[in-house]
DRENVEXVO-570806 format. One record per residue: residue number from 1; residue in one letter; x, y, z of N, C-alpha, C in turn. Coordinates in nm, 2 decimals. Layout:
BEGIN
REC   num   residu    neast   nnorth      nup   caeast   canorth     caup    ceast   cnorth      cup
REC   NUM        A        X        Y        Z        X         Y        Z        X        Y        Z
...
This chain:
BEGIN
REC   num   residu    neast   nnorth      nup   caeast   canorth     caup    ceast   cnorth      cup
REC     1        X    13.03     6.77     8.29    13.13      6.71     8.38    13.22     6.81     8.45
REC     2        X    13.24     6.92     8.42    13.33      7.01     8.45    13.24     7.05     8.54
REC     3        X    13.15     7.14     8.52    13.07      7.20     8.69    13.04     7.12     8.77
REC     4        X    13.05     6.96     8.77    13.03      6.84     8.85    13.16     6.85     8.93
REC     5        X    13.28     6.86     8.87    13.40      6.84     8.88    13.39     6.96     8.99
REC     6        X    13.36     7.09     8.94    13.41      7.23     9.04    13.31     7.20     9.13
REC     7        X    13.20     7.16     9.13    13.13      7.21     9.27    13.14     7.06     9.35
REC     8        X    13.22     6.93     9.29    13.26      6.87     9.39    13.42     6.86     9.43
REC     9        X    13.48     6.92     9.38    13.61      6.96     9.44    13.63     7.08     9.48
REC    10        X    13.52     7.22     9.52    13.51      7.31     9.56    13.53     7.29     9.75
REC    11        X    13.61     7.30     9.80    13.56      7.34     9.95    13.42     7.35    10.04
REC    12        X    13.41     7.46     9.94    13.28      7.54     9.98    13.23     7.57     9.88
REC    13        X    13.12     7.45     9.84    13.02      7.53     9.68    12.96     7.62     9.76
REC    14        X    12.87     7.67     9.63    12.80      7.79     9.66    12.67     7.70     9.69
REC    15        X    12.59     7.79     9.80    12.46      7.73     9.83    12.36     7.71     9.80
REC    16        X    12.35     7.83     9.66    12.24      7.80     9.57    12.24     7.64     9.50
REC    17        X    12.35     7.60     9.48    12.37      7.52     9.41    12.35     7.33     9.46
REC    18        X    12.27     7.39     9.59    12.29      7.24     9.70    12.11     7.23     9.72
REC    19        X    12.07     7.06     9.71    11.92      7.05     9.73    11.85     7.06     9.88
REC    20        X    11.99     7.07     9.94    11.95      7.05    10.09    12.02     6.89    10.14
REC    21        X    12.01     6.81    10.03    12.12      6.70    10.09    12.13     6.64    10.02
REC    22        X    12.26     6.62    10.06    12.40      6.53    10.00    12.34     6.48     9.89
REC    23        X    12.30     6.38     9.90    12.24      6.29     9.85    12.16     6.27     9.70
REC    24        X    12.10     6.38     9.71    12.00      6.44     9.61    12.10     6.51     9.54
REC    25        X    12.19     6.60     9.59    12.29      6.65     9.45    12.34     6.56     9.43
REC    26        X    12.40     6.51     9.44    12.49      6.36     9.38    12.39     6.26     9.26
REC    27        X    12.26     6.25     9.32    12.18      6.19     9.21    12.13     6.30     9.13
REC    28        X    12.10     6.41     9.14    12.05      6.50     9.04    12.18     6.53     8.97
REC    29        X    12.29     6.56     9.00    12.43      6.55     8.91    12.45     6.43     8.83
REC    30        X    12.43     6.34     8.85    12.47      6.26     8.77    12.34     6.20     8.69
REC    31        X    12.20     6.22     8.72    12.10      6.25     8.65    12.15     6.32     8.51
REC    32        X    12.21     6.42     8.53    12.22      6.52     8.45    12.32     6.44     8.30
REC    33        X    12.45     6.44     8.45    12.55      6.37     8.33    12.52     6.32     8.23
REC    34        X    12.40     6.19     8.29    12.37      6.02     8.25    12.28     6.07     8.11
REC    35        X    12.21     6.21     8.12    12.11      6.27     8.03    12.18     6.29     7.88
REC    36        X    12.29     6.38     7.92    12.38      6.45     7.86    12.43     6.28     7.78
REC    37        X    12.51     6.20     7.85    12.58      6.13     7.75    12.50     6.01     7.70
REC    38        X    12.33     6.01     7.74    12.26      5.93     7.61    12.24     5.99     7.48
REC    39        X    12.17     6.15     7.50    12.18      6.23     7.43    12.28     6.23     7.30
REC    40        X    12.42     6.28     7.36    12.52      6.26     7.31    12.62     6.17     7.23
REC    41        X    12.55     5.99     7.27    12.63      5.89     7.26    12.45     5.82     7.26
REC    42        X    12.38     5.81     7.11    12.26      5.73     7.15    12.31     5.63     7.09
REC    43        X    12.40     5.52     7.05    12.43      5.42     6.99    12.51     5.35     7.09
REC    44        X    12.53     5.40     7.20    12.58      5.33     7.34    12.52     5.26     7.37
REC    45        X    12.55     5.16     7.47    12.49      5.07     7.52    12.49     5.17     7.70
REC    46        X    12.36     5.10     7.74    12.33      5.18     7.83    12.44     5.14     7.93
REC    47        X    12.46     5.02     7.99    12.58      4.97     8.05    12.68     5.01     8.01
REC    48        X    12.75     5.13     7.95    12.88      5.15     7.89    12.86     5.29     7.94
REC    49        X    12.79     5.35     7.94    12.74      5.49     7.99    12.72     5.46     8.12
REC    50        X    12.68     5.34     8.20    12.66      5.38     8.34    12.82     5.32     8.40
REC    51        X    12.84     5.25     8.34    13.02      5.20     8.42    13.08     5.33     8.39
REC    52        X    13.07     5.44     8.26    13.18      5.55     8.33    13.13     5.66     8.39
REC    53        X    13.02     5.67     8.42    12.95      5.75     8.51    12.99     5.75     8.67
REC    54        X    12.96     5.59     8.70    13.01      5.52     8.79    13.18     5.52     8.80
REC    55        X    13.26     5.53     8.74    13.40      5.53     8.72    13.42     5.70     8.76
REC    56        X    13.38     5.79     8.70    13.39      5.94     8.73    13.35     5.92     8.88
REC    57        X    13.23     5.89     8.91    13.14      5.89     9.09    13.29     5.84     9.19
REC    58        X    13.33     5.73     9.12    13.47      5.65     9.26    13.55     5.77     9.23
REC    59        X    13.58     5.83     9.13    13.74      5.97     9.12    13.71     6.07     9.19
REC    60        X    13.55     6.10     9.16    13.49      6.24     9.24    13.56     6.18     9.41
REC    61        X    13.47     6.08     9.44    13.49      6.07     9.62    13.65     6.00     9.65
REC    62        X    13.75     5.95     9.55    13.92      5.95     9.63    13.98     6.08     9.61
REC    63        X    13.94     6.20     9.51    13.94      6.32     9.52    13.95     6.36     9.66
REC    64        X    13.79     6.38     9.65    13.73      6.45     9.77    13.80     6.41     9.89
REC    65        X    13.86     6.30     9.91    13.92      6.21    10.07    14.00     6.33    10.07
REC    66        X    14.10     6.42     9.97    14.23      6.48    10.00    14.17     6.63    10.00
REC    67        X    14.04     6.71     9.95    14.08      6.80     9.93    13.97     6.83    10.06
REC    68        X    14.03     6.97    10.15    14.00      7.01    10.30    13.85     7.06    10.30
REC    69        X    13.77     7.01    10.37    13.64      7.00    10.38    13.56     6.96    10.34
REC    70        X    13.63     6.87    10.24    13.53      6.73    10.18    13.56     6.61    10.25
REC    71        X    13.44     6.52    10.23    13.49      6.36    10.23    13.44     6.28    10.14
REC    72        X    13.50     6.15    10.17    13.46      6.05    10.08    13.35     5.96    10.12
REC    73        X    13.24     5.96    10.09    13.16      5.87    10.13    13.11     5.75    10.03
REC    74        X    13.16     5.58    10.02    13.08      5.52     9.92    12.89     5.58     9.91
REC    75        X    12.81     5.57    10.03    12.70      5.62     9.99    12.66     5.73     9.87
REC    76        X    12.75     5.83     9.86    12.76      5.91     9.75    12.76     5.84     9.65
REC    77        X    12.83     5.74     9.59    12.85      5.67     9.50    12.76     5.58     9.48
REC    78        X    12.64     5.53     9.55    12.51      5.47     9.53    12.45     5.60     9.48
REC    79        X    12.41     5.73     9.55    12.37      5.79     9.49    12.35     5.84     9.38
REC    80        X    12.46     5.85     9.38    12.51      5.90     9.17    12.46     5.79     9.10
REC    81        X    12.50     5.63     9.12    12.43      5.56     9.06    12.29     5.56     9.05
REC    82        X    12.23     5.60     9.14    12.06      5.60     9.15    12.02     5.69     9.00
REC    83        X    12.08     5.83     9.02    12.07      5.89     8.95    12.08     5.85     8.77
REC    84        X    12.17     5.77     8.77    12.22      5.72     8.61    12.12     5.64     8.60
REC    85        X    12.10     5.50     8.69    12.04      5.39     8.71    11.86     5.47     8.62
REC    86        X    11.81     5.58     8.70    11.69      5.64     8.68    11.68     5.67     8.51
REC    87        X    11.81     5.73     8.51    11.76      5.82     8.40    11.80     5.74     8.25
REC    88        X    11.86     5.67     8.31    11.95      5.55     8.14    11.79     5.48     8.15
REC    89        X    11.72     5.42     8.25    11.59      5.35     8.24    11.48     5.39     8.19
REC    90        X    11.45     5.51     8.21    11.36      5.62     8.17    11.38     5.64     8.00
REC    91        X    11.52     5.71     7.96    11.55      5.66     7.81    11.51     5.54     7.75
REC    92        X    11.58     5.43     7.82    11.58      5.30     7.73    11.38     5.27     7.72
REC    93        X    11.32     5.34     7.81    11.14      5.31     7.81    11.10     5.38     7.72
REC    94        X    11.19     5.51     7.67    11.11      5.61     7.62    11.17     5.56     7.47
REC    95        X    11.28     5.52     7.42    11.30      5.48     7.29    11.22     5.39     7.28
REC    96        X    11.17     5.26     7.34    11.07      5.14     7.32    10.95     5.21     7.28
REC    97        X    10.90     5.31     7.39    10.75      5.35     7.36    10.78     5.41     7.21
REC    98        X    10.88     5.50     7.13    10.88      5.59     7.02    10.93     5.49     6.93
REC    99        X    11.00     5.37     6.96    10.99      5.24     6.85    11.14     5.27     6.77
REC   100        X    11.22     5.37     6.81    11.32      5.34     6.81    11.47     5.26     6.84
């Protein structure tokens, strides 16, 4: 959450760090996240992991409205959910198939 945090409150991330668009880093970041806190938290409910994922996504972009060369876009915030949405689904399929 912290390098999510810096390279979306950064100005100017660094370029390595960009897919080419918007869009795709916002879902691969929070891809990541969503990874990180099933991992982390497997006795969650998958909807308890995606509402603060989604909760972090709306702070990232009223942030970003104030800091100079960012903006706020709700579409970011579908994005990011895309991302969670994918990857909490992909777990909850992959526990069923392993019968946990």
């Amino acid at each position: 959450m912290c390098g999510v945090a810096w390279l979306a409150f950064t100005p100017h991330p660094p370029p390595q760090a960009d897919t080419g668009w918007d869009k795709a880093n916002h879902a691969l970041a929070f891809a990541v996240m969503a990874l990180a806190a099933r991992l982390g938290w497997p006795a969650a409910r998958a909807a308890t992991l995606a509402a603060a994922l989604a909760g972090y996504g709306v702070l990232i972009e009223l942030v970003q409205a104030v800091v100079p060369g960012r903006s706020a876009e709700p579409a970011d915030v579908l994005a990011d959910l895309a991302g969670v949405t994918l990857v909490l689904a992909l777990a909850g399929w992959w526990r069923r198939r392993a019968g946990n």
